[in-house]
C-alpha positions as CSV (number, residue, x, y, z in Angstrom):
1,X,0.0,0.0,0.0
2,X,1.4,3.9,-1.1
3,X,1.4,6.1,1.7
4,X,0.5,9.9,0.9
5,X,1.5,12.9,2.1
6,X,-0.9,15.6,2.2
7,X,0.2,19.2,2.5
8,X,-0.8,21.5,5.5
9,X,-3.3,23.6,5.7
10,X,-2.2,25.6,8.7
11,X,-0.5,25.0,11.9
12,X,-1.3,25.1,15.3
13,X,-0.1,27.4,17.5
14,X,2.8,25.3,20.1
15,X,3.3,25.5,24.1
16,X,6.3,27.5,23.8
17,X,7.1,27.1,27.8
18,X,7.3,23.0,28.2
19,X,7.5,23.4,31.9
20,X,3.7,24.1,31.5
21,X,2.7,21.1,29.2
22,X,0.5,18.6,30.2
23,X,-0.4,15.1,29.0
24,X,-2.9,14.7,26.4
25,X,-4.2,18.2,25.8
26,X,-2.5,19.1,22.8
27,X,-1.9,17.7,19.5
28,X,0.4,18.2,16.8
29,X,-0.5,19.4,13.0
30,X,-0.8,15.9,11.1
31,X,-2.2,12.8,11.4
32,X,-1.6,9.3,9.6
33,X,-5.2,7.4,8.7
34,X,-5.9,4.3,6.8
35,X,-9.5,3.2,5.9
36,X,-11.0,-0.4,5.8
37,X,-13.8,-2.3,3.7
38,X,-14.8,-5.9,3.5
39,X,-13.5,-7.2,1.1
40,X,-11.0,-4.6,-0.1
41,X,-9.1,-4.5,2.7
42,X,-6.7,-1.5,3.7
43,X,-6.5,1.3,1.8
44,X,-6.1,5.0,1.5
45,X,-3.4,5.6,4.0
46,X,-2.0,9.2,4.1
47,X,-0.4,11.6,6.2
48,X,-2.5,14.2,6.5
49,X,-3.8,17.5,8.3
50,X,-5.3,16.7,11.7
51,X,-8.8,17.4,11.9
52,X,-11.6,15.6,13.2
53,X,-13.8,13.2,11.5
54,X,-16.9,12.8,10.3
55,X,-18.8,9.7,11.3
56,X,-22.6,8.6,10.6
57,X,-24.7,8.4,13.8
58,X,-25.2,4.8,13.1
59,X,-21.0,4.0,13.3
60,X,-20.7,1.1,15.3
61,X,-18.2,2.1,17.7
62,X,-20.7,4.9,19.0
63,X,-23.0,1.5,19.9
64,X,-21.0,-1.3,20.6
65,X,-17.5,-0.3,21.5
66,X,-15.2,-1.5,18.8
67,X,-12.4,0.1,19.4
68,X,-8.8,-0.4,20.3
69,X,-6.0,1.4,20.4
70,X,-1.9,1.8,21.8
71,X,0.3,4.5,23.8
72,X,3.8,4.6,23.0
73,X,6.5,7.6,23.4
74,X,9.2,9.3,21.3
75,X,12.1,10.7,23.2
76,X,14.5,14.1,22.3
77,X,17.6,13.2,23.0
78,X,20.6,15.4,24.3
79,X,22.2,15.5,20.6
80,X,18.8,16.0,19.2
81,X,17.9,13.0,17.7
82,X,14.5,11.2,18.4
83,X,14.5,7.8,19.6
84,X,11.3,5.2,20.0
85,X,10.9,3.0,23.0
86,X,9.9,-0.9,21.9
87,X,7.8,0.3,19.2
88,X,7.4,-3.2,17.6
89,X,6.1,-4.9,20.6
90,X,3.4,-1.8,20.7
91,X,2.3,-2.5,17.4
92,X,2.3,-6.4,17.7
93,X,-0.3,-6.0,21.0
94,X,-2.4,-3.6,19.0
95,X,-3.0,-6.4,16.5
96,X,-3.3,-8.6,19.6
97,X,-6.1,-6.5,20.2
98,X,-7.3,-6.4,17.0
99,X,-7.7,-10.3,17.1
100,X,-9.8,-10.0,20.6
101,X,-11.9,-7.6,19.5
102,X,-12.7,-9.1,16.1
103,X,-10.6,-6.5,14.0
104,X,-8.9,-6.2,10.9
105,X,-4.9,-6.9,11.8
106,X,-2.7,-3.8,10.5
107,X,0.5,-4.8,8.3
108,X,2.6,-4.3,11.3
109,X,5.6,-3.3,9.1
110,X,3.8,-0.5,7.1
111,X,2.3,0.4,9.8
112,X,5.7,1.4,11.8
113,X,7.0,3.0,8.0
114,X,3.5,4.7,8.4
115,X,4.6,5.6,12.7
116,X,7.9,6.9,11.4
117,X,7.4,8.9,9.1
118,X,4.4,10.7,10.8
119,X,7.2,11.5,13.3
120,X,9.5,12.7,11.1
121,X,7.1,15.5,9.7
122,X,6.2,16.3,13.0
123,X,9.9,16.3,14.7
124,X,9.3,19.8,15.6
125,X,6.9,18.6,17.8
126,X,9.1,16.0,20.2
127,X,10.2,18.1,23.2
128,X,13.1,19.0,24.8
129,X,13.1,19.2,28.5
130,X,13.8,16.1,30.9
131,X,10.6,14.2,31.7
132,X,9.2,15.8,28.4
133,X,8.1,13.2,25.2
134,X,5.9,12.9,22.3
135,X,2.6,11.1,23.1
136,X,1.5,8.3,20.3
137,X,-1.7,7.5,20.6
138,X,-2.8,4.5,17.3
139,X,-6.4,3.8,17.7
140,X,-9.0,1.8,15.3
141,X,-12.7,2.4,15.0
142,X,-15.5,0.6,13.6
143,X,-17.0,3.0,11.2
144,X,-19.9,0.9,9.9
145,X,-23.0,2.5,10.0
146,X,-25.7,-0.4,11.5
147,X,-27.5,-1.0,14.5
148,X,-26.5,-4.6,14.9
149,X,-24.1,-6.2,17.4
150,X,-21.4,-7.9,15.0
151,X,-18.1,-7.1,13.3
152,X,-17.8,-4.3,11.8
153,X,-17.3,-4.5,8.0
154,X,-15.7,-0.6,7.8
155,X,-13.0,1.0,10.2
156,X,-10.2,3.5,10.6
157,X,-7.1,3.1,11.9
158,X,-5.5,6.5,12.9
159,X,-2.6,7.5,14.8
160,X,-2.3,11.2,16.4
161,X,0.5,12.6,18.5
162,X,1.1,14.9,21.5
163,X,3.6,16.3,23.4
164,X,3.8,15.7,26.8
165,X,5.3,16.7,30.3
166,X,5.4,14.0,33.6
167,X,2.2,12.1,33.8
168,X,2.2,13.2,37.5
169,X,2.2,17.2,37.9
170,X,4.1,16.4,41.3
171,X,7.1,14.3,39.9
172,X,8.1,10.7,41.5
173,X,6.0,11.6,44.3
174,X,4.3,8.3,46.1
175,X,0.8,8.1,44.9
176,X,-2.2,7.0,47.0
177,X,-4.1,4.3,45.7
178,X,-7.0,2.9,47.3
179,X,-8.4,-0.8,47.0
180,X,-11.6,-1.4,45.4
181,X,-13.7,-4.5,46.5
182,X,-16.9,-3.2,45.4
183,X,-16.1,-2.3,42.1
184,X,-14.3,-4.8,39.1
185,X,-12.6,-3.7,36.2
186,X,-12.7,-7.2,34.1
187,X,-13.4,-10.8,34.7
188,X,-11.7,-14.0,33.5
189,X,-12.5,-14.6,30.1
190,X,-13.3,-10.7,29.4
191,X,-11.3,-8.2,27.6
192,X,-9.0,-7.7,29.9
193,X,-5.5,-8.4,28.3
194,X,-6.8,-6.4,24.9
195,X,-6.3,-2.5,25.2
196,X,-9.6,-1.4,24.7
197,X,-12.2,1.6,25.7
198,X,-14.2,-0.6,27.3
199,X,-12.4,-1.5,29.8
200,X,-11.1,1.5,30.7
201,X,-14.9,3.0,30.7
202,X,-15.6,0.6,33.5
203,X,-12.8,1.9,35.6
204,X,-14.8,5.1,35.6
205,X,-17.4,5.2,38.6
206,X,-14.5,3.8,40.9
207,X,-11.6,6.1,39.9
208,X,-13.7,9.1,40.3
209,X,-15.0,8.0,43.6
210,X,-11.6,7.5,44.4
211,X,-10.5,10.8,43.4
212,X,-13.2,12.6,45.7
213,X,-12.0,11.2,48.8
214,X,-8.2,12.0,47.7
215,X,-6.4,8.8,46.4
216,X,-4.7,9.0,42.9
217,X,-5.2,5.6,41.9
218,X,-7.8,2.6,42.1
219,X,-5.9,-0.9,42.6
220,X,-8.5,-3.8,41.0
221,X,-8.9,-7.1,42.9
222,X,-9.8,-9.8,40.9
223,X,-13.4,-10.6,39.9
224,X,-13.7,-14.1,41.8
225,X,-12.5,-13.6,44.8
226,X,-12.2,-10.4,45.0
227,X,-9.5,-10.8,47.3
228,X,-6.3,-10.8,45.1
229,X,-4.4,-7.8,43.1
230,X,-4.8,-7.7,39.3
231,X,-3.6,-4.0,38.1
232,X,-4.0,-0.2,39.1
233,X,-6.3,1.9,36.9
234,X,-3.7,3.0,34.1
235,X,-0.7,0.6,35.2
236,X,0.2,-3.0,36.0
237,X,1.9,-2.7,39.5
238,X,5.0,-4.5,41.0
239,X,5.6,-5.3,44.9
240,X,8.7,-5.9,46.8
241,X,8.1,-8.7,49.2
242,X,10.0,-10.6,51.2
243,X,12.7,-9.1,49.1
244,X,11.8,-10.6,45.8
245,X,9.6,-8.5,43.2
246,X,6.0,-9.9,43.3
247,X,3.4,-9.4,40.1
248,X,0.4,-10.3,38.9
249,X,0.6,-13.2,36.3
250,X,-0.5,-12.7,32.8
251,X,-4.2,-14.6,32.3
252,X,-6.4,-12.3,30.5
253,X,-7.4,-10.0,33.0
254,X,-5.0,-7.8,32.8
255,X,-3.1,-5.8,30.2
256,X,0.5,-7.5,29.0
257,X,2.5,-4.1,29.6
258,X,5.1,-2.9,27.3
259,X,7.0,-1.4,30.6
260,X,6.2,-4.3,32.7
261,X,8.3,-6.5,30.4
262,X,11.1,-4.2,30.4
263,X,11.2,-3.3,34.1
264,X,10.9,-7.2,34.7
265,X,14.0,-7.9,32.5
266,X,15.9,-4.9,34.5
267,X,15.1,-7.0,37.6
268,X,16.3,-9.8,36.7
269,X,19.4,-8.2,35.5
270,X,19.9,-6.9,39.0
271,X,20.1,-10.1,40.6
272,X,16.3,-10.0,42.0
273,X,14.0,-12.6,41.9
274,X,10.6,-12.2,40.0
275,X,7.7,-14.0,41.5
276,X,4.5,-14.2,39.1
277,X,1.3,-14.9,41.3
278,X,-1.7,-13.0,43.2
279,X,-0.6,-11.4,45.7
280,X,-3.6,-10.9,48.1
281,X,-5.0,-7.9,49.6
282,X,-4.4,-9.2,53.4
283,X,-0.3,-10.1,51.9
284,X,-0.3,-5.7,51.2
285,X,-2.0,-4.6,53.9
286,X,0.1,-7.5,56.6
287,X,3.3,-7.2,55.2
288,X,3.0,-3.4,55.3
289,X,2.7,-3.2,58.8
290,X,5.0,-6.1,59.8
291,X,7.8,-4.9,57.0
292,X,7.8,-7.9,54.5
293,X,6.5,-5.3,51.7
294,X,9.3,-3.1,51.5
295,X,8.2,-1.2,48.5
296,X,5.5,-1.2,45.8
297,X,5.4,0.9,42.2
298,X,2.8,1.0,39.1
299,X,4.3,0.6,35.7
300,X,2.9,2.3,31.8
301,X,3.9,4.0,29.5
302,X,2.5,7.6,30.8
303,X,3.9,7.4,34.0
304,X,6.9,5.0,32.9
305,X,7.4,3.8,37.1
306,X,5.0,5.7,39.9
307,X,6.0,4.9,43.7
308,X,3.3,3.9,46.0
309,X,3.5,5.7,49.2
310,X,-0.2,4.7,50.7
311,X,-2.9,1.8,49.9
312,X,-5.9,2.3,51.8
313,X,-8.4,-0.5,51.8
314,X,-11.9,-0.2,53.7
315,X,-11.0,1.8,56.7
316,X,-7.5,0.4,57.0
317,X,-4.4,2.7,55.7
318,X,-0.7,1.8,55.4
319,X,1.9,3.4,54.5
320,X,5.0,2.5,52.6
321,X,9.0,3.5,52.9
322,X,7.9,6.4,55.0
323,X,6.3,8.5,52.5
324,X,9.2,8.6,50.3
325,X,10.4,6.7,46.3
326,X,12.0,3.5,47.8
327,X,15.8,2.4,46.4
328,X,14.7,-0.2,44.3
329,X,11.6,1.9,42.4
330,X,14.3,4.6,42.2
331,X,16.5,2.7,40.1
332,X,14.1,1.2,38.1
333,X,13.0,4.6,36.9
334,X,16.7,6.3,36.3
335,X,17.6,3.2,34.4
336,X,14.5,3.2,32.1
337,X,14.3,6.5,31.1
338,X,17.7,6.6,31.2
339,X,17.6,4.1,28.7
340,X,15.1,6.0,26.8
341,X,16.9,9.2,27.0
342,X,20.3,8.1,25.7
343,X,22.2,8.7,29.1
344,X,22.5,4.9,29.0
345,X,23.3,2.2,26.5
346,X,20.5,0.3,24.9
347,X,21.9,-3.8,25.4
348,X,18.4,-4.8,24.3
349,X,17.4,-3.7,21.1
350,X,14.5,-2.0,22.4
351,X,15.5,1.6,21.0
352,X,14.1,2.7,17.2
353,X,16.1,5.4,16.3
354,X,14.3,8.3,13.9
């Protein structure tokens, strides 16, 4: 498939001050889209002004929720250059999705030509402070128009950027997450390992109830028993106990993290052991209080590694590491972003340059 180019119309005005950019409120001048039809297939892909689209009342994703889509980040680095953080695994879980949510798969190696070059146009765009990146946000709709629950025959597959400061306003700053019992994000068998609205949607009610009373996160215990931890609201989530690093398995409930892989391989490179299994609600709030959890940190793409300073279930609150980032959450972060930022050599392969 050709990939066009289509010349601006006009461009946006630009934060000039990054110190005051935030995360997802801005977006640069071009978009890439590509269309679908059954039978044709993928077609029309261009680069071209973004604007938004126009979509019959009827489009399927407005009923049923098909739809999918990624997060990934480009990174200024010191000499200027613009490098990409594991864009390949990005793209094969978006098809991952795609096959969950009974999509149309995306050529994944046009569709990274398609990524870079969309980047390239835009370089302008990718910041320059520390903590600063360029947002990429690929997403597919079903554009259908029929009231029916089935497959869409017609989609778009788009990709828009936008450049970001820290997730967090307040830094590395623990975060205070409380435990939800009442509320469940996904169940065995659901969506939950596919990156979709949906599931996010559900996290709604309980992260804005969480919010009023002052936490920054909602922690999800599983749908069964609702007893053991699964993921925080925008992050899979990592606990040091007993001094090896405890996680939630992958099973389908929860999403198979791009960061959580990498920080996982940096553990094991330190010497730690990795333990994969559910980790109960009574193990955090127990080992909190006696000292067997020593430390406990979220991991995504927007906030690359948060710090946990407080989980508050019911009426019960601990605290963690006395407020304060603990060592090992501490070097996670330097070494992934340093990683990302180019202060350290890349002995993975995970770095794309531009």
């Amino acid at each position: 498939m050709e990939l066009q180019i289509l010349p601006l119309t006009g461009q946006k005005p630009r934060v000039t001050d990054e110190s005051k950019l935030v995360f997802g409120k801005q977006f640069t001048d071009r978009m890439f889209i590509m269309e679908f039809d059954r039978p044709k297939g993928w077609h029309s892909a261009r680069i071209a002004p973004y604007a938004p689209f126009s979509l019959d009342p009827a489009a399927l994703v407005l009923h049923y929720a098909q739809e999918i889509f990624e997060g990934l980040k480009a990174f200024r680095r010191p000499d200027g250059s613009i490098a990409l953080f594991r864009p390949m695994d990005n793209i094969q879980r978006f098809n991952r999705s795609a096959r969950r949510m009974c999509m149309p798969e995306v050529d994944e190696a046009f569709f990274f030509k398609a990524l870079k070059e969309l980047i390239r146009l835009e370089a302008d765009w990718v910041p320059h402070s520390e903590g600063t990146s360029l947002y990429i946000r690929p997403t597919m709709i079903a554009t259908e128009p029929v009231l029916g629950v089935k497959p869409a025959d017609q989609y778009f597959c788009y990709i828009i950027l936008s450049p970001v400061g820290a997730y967090y306003k307040g830094g590395l700053n623990p975060v205070k997450i409380w435990i939800s019992d009442e509320y469940i994000r996904v169940a065995p068998g659901g969506t939950g390992e596919a990156k979709t609205g949906g599931n996010y949607a559900a996290s709604l009610y309980a992260s804005t109830e969480a919010g009023a009373q002052g936490f920054d996160q909602v922690l999800w215990l599983d749908a069964v028993h609702r007893k053991y931890v699964e993921e925080v609201g925008s992050m899979n989530i990592c606990f040091l106990y007993d001094g090896k690093v405890v996680t939630s398995p992958l099973k389908g409930t929860i999403l198979d993290g791009i960061t959580r892989r990498s920080i996982l391989t940096l553990i094991r490179e330190m010497g730690l052991e990795i333990e994969e299994r559910a980790l109960s609600v009574d193990e955090i709030l127990e080992g909190a209080e006696n000292g067997r959890l020593q430390e406990a940190f979220g991991t995504g793409t927007a906030a690359v590694v948060s710090p946990v300073g407080q989980f508050t279930y019911r009426n019960r609150t601990v605290s963690l590491s006395n407020g304060r980032i603990g060592e090992l959450t501490q070097k996670l972060y330097d070494t992934l972003t340093g990683i990302q930022y180019g202060r350290i050599p890349d002995s993975h392969g995970w770095i794309e340059m531009i």
